[in-house]
The first five atom37 places (N, CA, C, CB, O) and aatype in JSON, in Angstrom:
{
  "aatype": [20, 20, 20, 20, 20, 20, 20, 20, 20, 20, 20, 20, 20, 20, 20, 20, 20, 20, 20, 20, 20, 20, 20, 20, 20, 20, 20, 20, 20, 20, 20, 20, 20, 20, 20, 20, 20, 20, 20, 20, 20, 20, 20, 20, 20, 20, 20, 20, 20, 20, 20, 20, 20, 20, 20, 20, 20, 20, 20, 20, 20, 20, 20, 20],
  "atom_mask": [
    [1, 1, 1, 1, 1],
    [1, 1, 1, 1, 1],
    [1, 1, 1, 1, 1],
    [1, 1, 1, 1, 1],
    [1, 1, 1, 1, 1],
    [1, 1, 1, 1, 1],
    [1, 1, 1, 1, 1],
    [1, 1, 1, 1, 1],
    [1, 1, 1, 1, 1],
    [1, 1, 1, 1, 1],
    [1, 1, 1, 1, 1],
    [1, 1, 1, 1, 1],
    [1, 1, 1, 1, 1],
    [1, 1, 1, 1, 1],
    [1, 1, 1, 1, 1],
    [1, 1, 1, 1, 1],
    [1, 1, 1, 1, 1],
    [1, 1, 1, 1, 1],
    [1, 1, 1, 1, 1],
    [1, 1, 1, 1, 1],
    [1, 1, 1, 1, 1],
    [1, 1, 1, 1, 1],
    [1, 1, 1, 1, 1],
    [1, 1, 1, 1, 1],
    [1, 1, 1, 1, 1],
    [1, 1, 1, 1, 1],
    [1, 1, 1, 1, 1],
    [1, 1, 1, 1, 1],
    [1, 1, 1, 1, 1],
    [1, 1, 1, 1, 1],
    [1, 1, 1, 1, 1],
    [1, 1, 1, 1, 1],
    [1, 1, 1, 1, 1],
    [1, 1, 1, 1, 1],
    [1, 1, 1, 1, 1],
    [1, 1, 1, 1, 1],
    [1, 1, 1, 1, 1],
    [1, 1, 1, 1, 1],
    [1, 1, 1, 1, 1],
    [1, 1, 1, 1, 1],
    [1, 1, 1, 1, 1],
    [1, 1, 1, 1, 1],
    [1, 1, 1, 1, 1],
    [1, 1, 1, 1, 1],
    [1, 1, 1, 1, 1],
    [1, 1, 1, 1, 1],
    [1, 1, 1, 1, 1],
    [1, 1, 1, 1, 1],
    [1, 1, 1, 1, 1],
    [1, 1, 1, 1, 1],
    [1, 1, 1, 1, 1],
    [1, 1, 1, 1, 1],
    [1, 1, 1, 1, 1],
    [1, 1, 1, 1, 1],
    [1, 1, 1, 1, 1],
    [1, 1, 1, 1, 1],
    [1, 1, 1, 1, 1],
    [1, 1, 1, 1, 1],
    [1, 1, 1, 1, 1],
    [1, 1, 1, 1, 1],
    [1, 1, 1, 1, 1],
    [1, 1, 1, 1, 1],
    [1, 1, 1, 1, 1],
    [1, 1, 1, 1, 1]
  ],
  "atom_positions": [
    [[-1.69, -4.48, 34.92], [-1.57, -3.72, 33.69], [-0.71, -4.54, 32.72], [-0.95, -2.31, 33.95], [0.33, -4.97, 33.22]],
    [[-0.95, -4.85, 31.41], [-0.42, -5.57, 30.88], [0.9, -4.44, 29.97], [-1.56, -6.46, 30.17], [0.91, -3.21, 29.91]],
    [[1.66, -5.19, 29.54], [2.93, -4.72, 29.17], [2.21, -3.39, 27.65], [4.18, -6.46, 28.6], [2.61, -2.22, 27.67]],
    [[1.31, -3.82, 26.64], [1.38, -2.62, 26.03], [0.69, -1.52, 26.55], [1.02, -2.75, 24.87], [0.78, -0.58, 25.75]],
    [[0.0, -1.2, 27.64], [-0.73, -0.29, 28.29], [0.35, 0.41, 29.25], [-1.97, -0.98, 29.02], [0.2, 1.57, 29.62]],
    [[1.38, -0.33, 29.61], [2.34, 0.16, 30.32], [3.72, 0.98, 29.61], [2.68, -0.97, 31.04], [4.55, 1.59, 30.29]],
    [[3.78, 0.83, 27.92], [4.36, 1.04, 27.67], [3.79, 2.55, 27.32], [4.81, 0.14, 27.13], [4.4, 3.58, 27.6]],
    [[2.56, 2.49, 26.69], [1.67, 3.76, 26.02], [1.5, 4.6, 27.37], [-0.07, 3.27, 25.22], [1.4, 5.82, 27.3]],
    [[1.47, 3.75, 28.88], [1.62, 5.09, 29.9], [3.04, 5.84, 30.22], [1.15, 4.63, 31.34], [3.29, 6.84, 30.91]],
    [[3.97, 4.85, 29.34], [5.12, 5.26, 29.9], [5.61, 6.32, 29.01], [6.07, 4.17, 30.11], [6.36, 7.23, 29.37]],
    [[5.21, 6.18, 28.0], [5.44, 7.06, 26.81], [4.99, 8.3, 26.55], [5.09, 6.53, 25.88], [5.59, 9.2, 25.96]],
    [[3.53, 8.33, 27.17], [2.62, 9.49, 27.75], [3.6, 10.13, 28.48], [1.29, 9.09, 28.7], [4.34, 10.85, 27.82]],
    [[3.87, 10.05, 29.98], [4.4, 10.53, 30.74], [5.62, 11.17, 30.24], [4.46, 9.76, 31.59], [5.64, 12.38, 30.48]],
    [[6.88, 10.62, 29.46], [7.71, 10.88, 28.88], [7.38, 12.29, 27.94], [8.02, 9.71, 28.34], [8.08, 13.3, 27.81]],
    [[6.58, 12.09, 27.57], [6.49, 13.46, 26.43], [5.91, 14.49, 26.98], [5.62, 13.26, 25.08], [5.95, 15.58, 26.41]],
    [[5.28, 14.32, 28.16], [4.59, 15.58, 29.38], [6.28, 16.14, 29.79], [3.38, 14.61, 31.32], [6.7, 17.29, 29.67]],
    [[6.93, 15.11, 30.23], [8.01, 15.54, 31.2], [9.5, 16.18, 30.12], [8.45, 13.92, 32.32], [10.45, 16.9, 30.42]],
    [[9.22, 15.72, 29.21], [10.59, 16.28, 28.07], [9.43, 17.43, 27.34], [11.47, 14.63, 26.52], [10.07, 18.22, 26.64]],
    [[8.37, 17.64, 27.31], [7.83, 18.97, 27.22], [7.62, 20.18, 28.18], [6.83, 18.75, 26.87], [7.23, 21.29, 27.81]],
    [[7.93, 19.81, 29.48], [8.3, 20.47, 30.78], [9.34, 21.44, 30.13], [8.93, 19.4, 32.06], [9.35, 22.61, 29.75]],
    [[10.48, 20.03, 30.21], [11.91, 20.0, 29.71], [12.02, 21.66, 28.73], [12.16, 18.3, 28.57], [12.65, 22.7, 28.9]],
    [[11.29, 21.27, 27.95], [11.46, 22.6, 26.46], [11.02, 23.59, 26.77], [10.7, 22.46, 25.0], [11.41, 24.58, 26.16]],
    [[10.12, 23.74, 27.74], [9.05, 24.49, 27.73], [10.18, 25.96, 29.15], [7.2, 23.26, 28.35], [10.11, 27.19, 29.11]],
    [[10.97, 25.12, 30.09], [11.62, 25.7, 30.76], [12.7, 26.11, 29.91], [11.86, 25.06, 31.81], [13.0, 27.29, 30.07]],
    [[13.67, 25.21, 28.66], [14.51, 25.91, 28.24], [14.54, 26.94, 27.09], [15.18, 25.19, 28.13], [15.46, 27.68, 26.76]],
    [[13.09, 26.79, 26.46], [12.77, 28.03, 25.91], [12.24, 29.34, 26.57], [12.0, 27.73, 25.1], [11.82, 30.29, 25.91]],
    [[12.3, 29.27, 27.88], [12.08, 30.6, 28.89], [13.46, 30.47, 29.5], [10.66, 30.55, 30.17], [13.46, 31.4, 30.31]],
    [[14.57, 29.89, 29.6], [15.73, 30.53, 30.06], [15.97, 30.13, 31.58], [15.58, 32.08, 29.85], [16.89, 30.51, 32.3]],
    [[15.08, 29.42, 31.84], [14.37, 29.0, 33.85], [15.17, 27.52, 33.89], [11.81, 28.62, 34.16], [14.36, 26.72, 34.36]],
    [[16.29, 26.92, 33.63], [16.49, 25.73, 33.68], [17.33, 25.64, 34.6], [16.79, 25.18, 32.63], [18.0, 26.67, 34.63]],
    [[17.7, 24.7, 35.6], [18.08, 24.15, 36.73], [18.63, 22.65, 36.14], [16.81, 24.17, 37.86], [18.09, 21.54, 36.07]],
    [[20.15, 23.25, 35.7], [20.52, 21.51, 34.89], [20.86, 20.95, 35.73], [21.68, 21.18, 33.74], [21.67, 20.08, 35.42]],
    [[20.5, 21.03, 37.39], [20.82, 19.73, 38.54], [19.42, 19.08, 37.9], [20.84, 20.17, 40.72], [19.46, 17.93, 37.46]],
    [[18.24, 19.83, 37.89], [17.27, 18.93, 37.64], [16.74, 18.48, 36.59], [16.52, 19.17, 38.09], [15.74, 17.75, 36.64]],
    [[17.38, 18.87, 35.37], [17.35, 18.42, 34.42], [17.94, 16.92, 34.22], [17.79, 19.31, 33.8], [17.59, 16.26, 33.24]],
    [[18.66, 16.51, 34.98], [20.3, 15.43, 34.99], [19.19, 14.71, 35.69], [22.26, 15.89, 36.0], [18.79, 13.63, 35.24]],
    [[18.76, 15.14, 36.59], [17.21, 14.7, 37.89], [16.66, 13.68, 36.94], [15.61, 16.26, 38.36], [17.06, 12.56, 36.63]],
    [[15.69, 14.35, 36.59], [14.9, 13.89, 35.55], [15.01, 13.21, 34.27], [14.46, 14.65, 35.32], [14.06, 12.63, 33.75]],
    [[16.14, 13.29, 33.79], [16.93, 12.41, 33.19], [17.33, 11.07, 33.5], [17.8, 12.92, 33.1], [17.26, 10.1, 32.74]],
    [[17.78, 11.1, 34.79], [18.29, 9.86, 35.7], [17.08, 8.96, 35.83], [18.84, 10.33, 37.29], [17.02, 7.79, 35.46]],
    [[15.91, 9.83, 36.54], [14.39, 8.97, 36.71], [13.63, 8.53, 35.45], [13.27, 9.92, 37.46], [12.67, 7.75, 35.44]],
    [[14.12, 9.05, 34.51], [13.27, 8.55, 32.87], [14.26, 7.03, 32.56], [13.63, 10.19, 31.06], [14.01, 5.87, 32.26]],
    [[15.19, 7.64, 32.78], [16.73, 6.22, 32.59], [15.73, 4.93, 33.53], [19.06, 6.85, 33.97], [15.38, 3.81, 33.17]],
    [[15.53, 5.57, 34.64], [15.16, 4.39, 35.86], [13.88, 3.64, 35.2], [14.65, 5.17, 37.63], [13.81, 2.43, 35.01]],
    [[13.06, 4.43, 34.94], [11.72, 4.0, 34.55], [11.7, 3.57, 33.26], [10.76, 4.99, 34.69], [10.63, 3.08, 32.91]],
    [[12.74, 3.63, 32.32], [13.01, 2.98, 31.08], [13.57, 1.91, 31.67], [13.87, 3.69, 30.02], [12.79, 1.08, 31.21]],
    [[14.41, 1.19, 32.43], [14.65, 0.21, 32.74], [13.92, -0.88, 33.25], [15.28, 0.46, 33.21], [13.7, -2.07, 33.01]],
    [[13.7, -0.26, 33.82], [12.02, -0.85, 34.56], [11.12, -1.65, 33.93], [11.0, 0.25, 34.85], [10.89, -2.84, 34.11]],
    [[10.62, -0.84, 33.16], [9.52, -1.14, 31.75], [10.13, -2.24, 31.14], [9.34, 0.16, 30.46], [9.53, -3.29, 30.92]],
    [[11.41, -2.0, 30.83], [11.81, -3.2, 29.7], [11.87, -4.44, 30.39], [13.3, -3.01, 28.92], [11.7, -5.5, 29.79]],
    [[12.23, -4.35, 32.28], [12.36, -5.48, 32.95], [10.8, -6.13, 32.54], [12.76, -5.21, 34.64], [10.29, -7.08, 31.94]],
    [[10.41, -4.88, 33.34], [8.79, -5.72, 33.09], [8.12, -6.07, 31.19], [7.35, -4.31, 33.98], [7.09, -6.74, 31.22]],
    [[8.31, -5.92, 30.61], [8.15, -6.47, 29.11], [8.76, -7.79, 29.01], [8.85, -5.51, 27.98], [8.14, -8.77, 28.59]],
    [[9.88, -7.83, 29.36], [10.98, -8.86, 29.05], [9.94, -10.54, 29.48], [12.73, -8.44, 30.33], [10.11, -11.64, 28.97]],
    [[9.25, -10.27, 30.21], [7.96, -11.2, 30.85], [7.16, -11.61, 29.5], [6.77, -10.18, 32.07], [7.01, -12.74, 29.05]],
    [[6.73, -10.45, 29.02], [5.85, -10.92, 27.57], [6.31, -11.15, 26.55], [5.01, -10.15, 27.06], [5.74, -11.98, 25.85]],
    [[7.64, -10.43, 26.04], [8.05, -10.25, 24.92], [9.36, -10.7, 24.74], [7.89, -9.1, 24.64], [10.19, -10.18, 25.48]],
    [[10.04, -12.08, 23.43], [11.18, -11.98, 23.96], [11.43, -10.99, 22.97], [12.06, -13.19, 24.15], [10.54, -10.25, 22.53]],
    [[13.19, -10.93, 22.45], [13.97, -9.8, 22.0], [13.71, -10.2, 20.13], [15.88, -9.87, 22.78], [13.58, -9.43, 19.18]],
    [[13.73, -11.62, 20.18], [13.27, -12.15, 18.94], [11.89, -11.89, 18.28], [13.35, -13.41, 19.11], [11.88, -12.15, 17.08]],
    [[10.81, -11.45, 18.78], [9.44, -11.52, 18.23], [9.03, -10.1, 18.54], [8.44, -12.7, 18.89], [9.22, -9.59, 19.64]],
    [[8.45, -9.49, 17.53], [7.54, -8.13, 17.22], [6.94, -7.83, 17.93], [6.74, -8.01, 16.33], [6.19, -8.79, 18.09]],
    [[6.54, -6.74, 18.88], [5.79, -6.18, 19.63], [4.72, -5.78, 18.55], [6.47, -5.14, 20.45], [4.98, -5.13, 17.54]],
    [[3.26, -6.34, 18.95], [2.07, -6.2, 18.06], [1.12, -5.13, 18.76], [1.31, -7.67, 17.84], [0.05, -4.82, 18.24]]
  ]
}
């Protein structure tokens, strides 16, 4: 998978899972152990991604 397909899946996923996110704290149902959870694993998988970019892209040149 090349780095912009990985970013547009990562970004997907992100807005499913912080719409979870809203969707529990506008019903009052939130569990902020797993909120911190899920927080921690978006942190992980943002790290991740950028490791893996850092391969295609340096910090100097435009993501096209």
């Amino acid at each position: 998978m090349d780095s912009y397909t990985a970013v547009k899946q990562y970004l997907r996923e992100v807005s499913y899972r912080l719409c979870r996110i809203e969707t529990a704290l506008d019903r009052g149902v939130v569990d902020w152990k797993d909120v911190r959870e899920e927080a921690l694993e978006l942190l992980t998988e943002a790290q991740n991604l950028y490791d893996v970019t850092q391969a295609d892209y340096s910090l100097d040149s435009p993501i096209e």
